[in-house]
SERO-4910 file (N, C-alpha, C, O; in steps of 0.05 Angstrom, whole numbers):
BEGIN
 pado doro    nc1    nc2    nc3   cac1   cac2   cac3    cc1    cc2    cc3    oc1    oc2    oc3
  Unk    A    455    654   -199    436    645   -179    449    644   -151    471    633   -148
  Unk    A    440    651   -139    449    646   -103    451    620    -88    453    601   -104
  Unk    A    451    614    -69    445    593    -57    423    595    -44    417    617    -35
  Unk    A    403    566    -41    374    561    -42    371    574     -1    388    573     17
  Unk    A    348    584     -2    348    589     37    340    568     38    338    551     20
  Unk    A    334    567     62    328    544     83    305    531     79    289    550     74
  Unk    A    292    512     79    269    495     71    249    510    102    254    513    126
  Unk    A    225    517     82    199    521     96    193    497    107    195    478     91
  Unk    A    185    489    133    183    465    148    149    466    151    140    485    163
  Unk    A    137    453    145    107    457    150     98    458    184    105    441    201
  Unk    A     81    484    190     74    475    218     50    462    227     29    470    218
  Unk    A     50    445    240     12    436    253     11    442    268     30    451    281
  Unk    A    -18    441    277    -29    455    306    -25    431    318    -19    410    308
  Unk    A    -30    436    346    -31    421    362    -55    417    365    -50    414    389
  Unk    A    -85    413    363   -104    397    352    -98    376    334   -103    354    342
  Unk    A    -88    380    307    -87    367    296    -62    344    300    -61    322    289
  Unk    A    -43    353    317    -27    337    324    -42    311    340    -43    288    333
  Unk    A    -53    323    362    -70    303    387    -93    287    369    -98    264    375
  Unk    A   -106    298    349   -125    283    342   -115    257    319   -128    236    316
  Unk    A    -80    265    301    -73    244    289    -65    212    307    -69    188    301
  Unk    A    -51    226    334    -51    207    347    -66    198    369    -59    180    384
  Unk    A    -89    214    372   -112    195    376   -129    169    351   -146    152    357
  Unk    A   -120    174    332   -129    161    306   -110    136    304   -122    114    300
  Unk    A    -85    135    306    -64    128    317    -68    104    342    -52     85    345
  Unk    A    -87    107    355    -75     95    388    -99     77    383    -98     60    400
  Unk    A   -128     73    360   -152     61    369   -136     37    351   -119     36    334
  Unk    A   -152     18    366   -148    -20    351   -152    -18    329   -169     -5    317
  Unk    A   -135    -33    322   -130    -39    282   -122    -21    275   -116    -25    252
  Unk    A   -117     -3    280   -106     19    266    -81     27    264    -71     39    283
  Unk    A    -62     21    237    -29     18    239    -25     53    233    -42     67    222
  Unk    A      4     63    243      8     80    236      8     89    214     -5    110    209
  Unk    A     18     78    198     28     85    172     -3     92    159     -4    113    145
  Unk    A    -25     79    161    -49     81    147    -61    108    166    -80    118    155
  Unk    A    -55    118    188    -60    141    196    -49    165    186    -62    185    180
  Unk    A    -23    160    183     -2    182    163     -8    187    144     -9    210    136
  Unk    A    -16    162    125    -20    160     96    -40    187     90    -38    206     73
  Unk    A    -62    180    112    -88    188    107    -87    219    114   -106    231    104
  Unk    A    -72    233    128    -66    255    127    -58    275    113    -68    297    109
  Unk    A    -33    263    103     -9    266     80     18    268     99     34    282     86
  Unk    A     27    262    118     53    268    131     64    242    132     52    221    126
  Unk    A     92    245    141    113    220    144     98    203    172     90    212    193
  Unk    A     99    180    163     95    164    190    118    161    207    115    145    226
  Unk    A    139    171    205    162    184    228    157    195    250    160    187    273
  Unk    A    140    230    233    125    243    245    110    238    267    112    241    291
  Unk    A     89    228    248     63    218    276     80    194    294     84    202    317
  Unk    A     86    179    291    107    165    313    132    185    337    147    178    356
  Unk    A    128    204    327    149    229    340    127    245    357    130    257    377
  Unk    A    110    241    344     81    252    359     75    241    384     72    252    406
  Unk    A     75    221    378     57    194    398     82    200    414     79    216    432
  Unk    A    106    189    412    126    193    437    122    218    448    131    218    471
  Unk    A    115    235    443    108    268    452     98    275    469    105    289    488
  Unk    A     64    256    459     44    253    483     51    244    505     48    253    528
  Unk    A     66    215    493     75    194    515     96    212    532     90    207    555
  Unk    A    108    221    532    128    242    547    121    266    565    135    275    583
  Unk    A     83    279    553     73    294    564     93    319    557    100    334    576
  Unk    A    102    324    532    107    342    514     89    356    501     89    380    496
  Unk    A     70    335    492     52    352    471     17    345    491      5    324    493
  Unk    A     13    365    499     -4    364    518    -36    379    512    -32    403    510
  Unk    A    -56    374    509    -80    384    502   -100    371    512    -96    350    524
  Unk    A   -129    383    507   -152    370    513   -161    359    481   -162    373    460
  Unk    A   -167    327    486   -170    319    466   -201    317    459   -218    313    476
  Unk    A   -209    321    427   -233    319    414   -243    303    418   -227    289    430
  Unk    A   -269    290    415   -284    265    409   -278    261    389   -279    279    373
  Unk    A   -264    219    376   -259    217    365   -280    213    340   -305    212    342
  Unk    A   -260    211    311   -288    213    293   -289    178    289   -268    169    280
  Unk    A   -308    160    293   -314    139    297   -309    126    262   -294    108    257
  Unk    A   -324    140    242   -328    143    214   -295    136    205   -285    115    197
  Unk    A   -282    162    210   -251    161    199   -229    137    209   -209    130    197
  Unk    A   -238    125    237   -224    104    243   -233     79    225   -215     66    214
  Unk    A   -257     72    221   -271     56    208   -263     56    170   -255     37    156
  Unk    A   -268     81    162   -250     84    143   -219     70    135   -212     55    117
  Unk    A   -205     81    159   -178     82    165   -175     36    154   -163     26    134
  Unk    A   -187     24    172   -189     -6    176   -200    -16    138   -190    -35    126
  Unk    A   -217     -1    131   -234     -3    113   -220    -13     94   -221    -36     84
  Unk    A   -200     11     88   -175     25     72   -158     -2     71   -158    -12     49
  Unk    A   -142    -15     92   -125    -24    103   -132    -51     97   -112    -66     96
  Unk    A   -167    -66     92   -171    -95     90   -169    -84     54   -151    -97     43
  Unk    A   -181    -65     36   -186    -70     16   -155    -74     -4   -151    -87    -24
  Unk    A   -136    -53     16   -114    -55      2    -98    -84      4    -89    -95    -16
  Unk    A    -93    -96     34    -92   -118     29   -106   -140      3    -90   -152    -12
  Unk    A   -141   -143      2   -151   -162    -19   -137   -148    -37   -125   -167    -46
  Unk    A   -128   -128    -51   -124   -118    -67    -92   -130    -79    -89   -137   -103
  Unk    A    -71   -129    -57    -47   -142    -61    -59   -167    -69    -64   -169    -93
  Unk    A    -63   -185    -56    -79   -208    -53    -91   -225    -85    -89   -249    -92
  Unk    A   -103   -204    -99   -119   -209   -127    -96   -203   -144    -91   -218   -163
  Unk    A    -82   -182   -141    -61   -175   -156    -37   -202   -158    -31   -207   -182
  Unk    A    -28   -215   -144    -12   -247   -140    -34   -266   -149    -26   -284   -163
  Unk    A    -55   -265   -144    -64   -288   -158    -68   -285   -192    -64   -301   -210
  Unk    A    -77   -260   -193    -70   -252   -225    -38   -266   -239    -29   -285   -251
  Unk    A    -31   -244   -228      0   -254   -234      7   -298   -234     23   -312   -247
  Unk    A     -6   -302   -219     -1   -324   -217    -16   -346   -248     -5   -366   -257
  Unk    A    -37   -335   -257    -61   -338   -269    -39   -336   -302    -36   -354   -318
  Unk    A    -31   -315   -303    -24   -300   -329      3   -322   -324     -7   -340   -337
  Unk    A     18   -328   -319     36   -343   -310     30   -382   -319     48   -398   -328
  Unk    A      9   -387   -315     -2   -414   -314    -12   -411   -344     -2   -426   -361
  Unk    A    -32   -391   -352    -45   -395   -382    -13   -386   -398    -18   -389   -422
  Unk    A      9   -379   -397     30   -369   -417     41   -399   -418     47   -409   -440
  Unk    A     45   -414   -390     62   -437   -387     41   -465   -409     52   -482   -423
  Unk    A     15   -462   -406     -6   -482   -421      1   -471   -450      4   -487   -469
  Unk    A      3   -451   -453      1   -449   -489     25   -445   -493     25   -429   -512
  Unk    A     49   -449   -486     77   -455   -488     73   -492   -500     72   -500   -524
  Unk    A     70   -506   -478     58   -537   -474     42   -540   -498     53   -555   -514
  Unk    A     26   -533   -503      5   -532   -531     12   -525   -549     -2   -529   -569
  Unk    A     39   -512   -551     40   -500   -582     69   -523   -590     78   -527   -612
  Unk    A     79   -536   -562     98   -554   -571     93   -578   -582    105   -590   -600
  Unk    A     67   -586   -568     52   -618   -578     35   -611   -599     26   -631   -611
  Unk    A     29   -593   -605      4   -585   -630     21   -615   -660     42   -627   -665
  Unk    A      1   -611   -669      9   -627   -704     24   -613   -714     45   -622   -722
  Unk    A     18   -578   -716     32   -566   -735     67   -571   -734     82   -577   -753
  Unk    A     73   -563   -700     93   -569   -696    116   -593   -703    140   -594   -701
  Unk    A    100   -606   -711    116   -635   -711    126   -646   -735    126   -625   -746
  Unk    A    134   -662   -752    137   -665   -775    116   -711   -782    116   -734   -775
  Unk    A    108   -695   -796     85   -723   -797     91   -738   -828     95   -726   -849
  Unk    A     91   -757   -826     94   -771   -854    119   -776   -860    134   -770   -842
  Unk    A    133   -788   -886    159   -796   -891    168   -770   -912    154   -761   -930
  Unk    A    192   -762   -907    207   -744   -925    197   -748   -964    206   -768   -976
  Unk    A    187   -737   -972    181   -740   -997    210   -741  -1016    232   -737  -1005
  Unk    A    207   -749  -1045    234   -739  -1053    236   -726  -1078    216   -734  -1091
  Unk    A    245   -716  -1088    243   -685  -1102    259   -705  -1121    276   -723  -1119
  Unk    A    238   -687  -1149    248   -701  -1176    256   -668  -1189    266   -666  -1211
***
């Protein structure tokens, strides 16, 4: 076998550049949940945004899509409740293992009741 060439680097347009970080720049909206939603590194789009900011990456920008930002937030509260239910679970399964630990120590069965009999 040879040695591997050079890694294919994916290219984007520059539309799609300007419009991730326009998606990017609206309130509530964290990078990373803009990246996510694309599929690229949130490096990237942060490498972007300095771009613009630099007047490197220069275009006429789209109207934004109102829907996909809203999405974007949507995304971002459900995954939070989502961590959220997941710790209280955990917390839940944690409390009923600790009660029937407690219960199975004080139960009758556990215990020894009555006086030692004596074997004939």
């Amino acid at each position: 076998m040879g040695t591997p060439g050079p890694q294919k680097v994916p290219r984007y347009e520059l539309e799609f550049k300007l419009k991730a970080v326009q998606m990017s720049n609206q309130p509530g909206v964290l990078v990373k949940d803009v990246a996510q939603s694309l599929c690229i590194h949130p490096f990237m789009l942060s490498k972007w945004r300095k771009q613009v900011r630099d007047g490197v990456l220069k275009g006429k920008l789209a109207p934004i899509d109102v829907a996909a930002v809203g999405e974007l937030q949507r995304l971002r509260e459900l995954e939070h409740k989502y961590k959220r239910l997941q710790m209280e679970h955990d917390i839940l399964k944690k409390a009923i293992r600790f009660a029937s630990e407690l219960k199975a120590k004080s139960s009758p069965s556990s215990k020894q009741t009555g006086k030692p009999g004596r074997s004939r």
